[in-house]
C-alpha positions as CSV (number, residue, x, y, z in Angstrom):
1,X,-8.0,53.5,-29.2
2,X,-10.5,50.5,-28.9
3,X,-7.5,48.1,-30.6
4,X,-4.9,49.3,-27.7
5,X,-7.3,48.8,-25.1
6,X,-7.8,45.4,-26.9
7,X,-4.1,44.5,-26.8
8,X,-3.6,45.6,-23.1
9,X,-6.5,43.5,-22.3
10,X,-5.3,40.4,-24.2
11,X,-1.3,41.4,-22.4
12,X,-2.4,41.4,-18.8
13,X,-4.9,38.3,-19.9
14,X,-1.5,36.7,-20.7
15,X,0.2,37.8,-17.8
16,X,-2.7,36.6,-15.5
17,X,-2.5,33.3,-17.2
18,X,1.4,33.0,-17.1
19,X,1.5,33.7,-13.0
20,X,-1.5,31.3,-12.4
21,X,0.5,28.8,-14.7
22,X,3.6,29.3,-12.1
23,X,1.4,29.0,-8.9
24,X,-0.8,25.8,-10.1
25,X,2.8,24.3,-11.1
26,X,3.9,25.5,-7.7
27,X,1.0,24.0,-5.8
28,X,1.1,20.9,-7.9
29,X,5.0,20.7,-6.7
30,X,4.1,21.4,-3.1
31,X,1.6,18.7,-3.2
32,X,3.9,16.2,-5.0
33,X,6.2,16.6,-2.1
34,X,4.0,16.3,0.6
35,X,2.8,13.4,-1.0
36,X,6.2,11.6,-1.2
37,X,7.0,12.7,2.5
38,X,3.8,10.3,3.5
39,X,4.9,7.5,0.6
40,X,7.8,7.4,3.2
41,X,6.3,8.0,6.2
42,X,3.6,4.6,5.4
43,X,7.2,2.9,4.3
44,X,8.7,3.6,7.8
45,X,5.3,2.5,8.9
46,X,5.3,-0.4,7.5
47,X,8.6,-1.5,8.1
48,X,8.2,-1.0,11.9
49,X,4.6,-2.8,11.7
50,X,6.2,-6.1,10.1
51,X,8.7,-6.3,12.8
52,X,6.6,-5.6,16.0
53,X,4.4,-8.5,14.1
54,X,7.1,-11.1,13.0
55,X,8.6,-10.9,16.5
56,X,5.1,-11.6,17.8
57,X,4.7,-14.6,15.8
58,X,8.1,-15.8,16.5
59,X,7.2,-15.3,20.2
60,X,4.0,-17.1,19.9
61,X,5.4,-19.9,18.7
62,X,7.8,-20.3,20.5
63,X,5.3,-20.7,23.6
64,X,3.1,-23.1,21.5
65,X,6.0,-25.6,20.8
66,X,7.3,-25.2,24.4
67,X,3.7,-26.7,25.4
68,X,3.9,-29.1,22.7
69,X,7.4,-30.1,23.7
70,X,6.3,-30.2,27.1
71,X,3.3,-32.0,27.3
72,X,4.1,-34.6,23.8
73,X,2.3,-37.1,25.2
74,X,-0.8,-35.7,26.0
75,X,-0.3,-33.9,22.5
76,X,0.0,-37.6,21.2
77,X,-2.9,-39.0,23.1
78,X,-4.8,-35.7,21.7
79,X,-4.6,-36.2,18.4
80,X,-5.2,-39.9,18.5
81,X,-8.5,-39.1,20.0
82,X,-9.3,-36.5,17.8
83,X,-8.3,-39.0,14.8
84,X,-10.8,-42.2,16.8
85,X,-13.5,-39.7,16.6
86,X,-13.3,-38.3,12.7
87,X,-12.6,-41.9,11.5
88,X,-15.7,-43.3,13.9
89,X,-18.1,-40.2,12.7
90,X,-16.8,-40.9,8.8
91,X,-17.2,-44.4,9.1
92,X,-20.3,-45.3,10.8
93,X,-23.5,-46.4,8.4
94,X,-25.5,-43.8,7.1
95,X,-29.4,-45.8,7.1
């Protein structure tokens, strides 16, 4: 009696394990595809992000070479000063 009792012990054991088998793989399948969904979500994401920022950049500058085209002399007279100063401060004596 003690070895059937045994073997219907060991069966539903085997049973248990078998159906918890099929739910982890279930919940391991459930998580896999929520997983993928935000993969794809971030890709949308990240797609949209780069756009909103390329057109920014293109926008900015094109309002910084509208100045520069604007105003090229004073651009010109700009960096000439700037250059005057760097070559005065680099070559002055150091005593």
């Amino acid at each position: 009696m003690a070895a059937k009792d045994q073997e219907s012990f060991v069966g539903s054991l085997r049973e248990g394990a078998i159906d918890a088998g099929g739910r982890v793989q279930e919940a391991v399948a459930a998580m896999a595809g929520k997983i993928e969904d935000s993969l794809e979500d971030a890709k949308y994401e990240g797609r949209h992000m780069k756009r909103k920022v390329q057109a920014e950049l293109v926008r900015r500058w094109k309002a910084v070479d509208r100045v520069g085209r604007d105003n090229a002399f004073l651009m010109a007279l700009g960096a000439l000063g700037v250059g005057i100063a760097v070559g005065y401060l680099l070559g002055r004596d150091r005593d």
